[in-house]
C-alpha positions in Angstrom: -34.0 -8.3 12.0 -34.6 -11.7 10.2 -31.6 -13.8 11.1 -29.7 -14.6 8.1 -29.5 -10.5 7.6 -28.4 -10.0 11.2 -25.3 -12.9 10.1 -24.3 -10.9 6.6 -24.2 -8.1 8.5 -22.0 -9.6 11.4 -19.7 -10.7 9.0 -19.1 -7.2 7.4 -17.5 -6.4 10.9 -19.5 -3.2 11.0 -17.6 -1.3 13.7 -14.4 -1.8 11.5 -16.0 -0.3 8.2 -15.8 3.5 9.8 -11.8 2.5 10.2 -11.7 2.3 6.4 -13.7 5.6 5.3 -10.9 7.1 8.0 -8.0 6.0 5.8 -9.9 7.5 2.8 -10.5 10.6 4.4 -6.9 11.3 5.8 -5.9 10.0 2.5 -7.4 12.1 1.0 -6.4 15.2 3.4 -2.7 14.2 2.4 -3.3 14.5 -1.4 -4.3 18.1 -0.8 -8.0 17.6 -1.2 -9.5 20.3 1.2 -6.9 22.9 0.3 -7.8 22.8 -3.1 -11.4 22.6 -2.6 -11.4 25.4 -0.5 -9.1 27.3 -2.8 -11.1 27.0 -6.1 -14.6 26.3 -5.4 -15.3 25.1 -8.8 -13.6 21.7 -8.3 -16.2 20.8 -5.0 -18.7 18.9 -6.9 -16.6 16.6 -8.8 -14.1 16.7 -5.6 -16.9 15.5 -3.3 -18.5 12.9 -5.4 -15.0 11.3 -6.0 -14.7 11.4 -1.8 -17.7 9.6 -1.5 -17.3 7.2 -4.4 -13.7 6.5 -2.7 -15.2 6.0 0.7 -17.9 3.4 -0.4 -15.0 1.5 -2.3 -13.4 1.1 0.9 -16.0 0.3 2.9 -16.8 -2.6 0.3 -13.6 -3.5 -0.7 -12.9 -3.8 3.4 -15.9 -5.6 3.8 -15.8 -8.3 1.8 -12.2 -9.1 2.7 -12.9 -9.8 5.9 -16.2 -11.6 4.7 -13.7 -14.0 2.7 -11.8 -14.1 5.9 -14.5 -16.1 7.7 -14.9 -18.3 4.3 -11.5 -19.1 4.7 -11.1 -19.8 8.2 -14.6 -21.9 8.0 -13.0 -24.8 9.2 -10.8 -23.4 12.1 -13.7 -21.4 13.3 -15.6 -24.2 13.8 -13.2 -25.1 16.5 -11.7 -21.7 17.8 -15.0 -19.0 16.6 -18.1 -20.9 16.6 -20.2 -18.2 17.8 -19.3 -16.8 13.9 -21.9 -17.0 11.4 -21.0 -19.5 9.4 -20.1 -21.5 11.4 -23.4 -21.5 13.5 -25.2 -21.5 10.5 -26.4 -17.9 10.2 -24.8 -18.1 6.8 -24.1 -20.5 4.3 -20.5 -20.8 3.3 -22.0 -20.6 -0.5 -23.4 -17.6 0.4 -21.0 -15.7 2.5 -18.3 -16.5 -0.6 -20.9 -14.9 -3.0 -21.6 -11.7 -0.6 -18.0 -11.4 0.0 -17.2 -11.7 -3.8 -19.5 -9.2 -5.0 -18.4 -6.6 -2.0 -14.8 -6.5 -3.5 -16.1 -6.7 -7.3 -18.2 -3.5 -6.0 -15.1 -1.9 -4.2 -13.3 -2.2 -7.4 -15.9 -1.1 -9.8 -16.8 2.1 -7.5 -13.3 3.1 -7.4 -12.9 2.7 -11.7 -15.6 5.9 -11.4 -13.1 8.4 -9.9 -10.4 7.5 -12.2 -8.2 4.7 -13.3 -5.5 4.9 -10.9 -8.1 4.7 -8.4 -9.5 1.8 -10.0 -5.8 -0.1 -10.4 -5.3 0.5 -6.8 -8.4 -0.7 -5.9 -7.6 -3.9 -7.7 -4.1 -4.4 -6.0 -5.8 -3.5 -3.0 -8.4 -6.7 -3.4 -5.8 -8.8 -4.8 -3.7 -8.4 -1.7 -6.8 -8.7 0.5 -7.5 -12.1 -1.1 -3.3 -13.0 -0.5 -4.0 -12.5 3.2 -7.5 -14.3 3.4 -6.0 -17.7 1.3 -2.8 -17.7 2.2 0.1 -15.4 4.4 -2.4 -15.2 7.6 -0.6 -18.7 8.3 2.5 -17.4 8.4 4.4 -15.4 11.3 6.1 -12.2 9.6 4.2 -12.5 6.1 0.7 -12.7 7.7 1.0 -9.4 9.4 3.0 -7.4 7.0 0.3 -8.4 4.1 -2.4 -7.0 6.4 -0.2 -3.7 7.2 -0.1 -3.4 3.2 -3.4 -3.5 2.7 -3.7 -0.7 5.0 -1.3 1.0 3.2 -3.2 0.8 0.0 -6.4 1.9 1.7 -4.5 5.3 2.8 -3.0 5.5 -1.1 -6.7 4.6 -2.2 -7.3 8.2 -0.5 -4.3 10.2 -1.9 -5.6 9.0 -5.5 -8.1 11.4 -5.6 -7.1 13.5 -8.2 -5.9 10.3 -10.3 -2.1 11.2 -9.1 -0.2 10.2 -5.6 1.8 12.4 -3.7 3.7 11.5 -0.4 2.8 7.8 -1.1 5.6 7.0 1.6 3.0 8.0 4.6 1.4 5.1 3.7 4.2 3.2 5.4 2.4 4.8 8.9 -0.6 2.2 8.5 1.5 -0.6 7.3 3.8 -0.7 10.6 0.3 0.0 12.6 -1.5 -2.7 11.4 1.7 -4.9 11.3 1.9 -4.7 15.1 -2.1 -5.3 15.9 -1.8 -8.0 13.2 1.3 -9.4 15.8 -0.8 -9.0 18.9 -3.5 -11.2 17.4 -1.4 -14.3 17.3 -2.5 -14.8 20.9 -6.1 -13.7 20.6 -7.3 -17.2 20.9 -4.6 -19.4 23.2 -3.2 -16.4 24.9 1.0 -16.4 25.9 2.2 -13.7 23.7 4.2 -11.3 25.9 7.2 -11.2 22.9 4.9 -9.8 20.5 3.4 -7.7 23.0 6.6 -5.7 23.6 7.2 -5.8 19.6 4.1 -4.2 19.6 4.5 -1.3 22.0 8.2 -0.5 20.2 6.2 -0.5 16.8 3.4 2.1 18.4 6.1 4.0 19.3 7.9 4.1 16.0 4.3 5.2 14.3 4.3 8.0 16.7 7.5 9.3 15.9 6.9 9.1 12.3 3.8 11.4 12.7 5.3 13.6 14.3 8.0 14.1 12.2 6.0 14.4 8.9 3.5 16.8 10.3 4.2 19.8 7.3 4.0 22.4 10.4 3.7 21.1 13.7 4.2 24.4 14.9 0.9 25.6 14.0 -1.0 22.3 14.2 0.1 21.3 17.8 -3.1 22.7 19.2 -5.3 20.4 17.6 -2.8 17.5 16.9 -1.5 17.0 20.5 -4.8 16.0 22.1 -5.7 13.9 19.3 -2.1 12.0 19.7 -2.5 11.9 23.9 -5.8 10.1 22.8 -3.8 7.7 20.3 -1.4 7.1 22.8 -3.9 6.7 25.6 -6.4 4.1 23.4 -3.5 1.6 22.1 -1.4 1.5 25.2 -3.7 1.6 27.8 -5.0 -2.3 26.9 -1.3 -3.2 25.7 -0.2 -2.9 29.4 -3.0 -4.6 30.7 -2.4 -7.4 28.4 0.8 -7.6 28.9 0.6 -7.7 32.5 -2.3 -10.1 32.7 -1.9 -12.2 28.9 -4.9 -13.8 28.8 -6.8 -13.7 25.6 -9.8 -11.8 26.5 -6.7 -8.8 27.6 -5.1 -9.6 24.1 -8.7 -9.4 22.2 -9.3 -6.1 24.1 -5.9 -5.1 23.3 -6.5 -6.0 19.3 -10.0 -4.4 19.4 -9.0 -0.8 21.0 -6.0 -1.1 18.1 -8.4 -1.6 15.3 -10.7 1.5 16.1 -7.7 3.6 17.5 -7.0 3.7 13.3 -9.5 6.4 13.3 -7.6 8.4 15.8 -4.5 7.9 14.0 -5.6 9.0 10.8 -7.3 11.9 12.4 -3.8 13.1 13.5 -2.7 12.9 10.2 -6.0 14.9 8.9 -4.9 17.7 11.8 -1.5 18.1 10.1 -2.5 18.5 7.3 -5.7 20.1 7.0 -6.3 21.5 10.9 -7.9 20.9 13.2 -11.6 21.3 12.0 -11.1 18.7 9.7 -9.6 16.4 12.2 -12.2 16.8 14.0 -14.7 15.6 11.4 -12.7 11.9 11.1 -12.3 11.8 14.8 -16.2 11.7 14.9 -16.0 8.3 13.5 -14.5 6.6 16.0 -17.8 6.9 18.1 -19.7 5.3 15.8 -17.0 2.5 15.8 -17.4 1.8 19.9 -21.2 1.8 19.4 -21.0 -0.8 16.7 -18.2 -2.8 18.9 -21.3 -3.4 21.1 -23.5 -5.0 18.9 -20.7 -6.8 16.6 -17.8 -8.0 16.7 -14.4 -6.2 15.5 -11.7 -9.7 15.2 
């Protein structure tokens, strides 16, 4: 692959992108999607298109924010990331802002085609993506909660389906999820972060409860949900121990990375309560995708 390719692509984060058509997908299951697809086949057409239309929004929308991340952080990576594209030249820093421009201009405009509360979400959803990139990732508690909100938005992106939102308060599930990655992070580069560590591990704790407790009928879903939350459980704490334990940043980095693809485990739970377990089954096949990518590119 010519070089300059390979670098676009590397900045897209590919092994992330799956994270995002997750969210849209369990999103999507929440808003009651599948039921009524089943239920009255004349809606699958339209239904399916607006999935798919909703999916590549997020996958664009997602990767260009991260692609304006690296614009941003052009100077600090220089110092901290220089194996990054830009940095080593693989990209212009022209170019990346253009590429990472017209991904969120194409998240947005994708998301107008299902209807237009899709597309105003969508355009929060990039606005608050370029608050995080310029701005609150400098800051302690606003850096993190911006990036949980985004999240948020992604999962609402999902439940706007039918152009209304129902149970928009799941969406708090993602924000305290990617609030406590977002906290590990802080030591991702210098290490010595054993407070946010244990912040962490209380906040992955809280997330589990809440899914539990929101599950519409746990007792007919625990089947398939229970696995699928051992695995959840297993993924993020497994390398929040370790790095605990040992907190040196290549533990906190492993830490971070398992968090960012265990997303697609999380919102498969949520897919399992409400949709079963066949369906949860279809998000869960994402994740590995994800660990493949992880191999080739990297996920922070």
């Amino acid at each position: 692959m010519n070089i300059e390719l390979l670098g676009y692509a590397k900045l897209t984060r590919p092994a992330n992108l799956p994270t995002a058509m997750a969210d849209i997908m369990a999103g999507s299951s929440i808003s009651g999607l599948t039921f009524l697809m089943i239920s009255d086949t004349s809606l699958n057409g339209p239904a399916y298109l607006n999935l798919i239309l909703l999916i590549f929004s997020s996958v664009f929308l997602y990767g260009g924010g991260v692609v304006l991340n690296d614009v941003f952080d052009f100077k600090i990576d220089q110092i901290e990331r220089p194996e990054r594209p830009i940095p080593k030249g693989e990209v212009s820093l022209k170019g990346a802002a253009l590429f990472g421009c017209g991904l969120l201009l194409s998240g947005v405009f994708l998301s107008f085609f299902v209807n237009h509360l899709s597309g105003i979400i969508a355009v929060i959803l990039a606005l608050t993506i370029l608050l995080y990139d310029s701005y609150s990732k400098k800051y302690q508690f606003l850096g993190p909660l911006n990036m949980g909100l985004c999240r948020a938005l992604n999962l609402i992106l999902g439940m706007s389906v039918f152009g209304e939102i129902f149970h928009w308060m799941y969406a708090v599930i993602p924000l305290l999820y990617i609030f406590a990655i977002t906290l590990i992070s802080r030591g991702e580069v210098y290490g010595q972060n054993k407070k946010h560590i244990i912040w962490a591990g209380l906040i992955y704790a809280m997330v589990i409860f809440i899914v539990l407790m929101i599950i519409p009928d746990i007792r007919t879903q625990w089947i398939g949900l229970f696995p699928i939350m051992g695995l959840f459980i297993f993924l993020i704490y497994s390398p929040l121990i370790r790095a605990y334990r040992v907190n040196s940043p290549d533990n906190i980095k492993k830490a971070v990375v398992s968090g960012v693809l265990s997303i697609i485990v999380l919102d498969a739970s949520l897919t399992v309560g409400f949709d079963g377990w066949q369906f949860g089954l279809i998000v869960l096949l994402l994740l590995p995708l994800s660990f493949i990518l992880a191999k080739i590119f990297a996920v922070t």
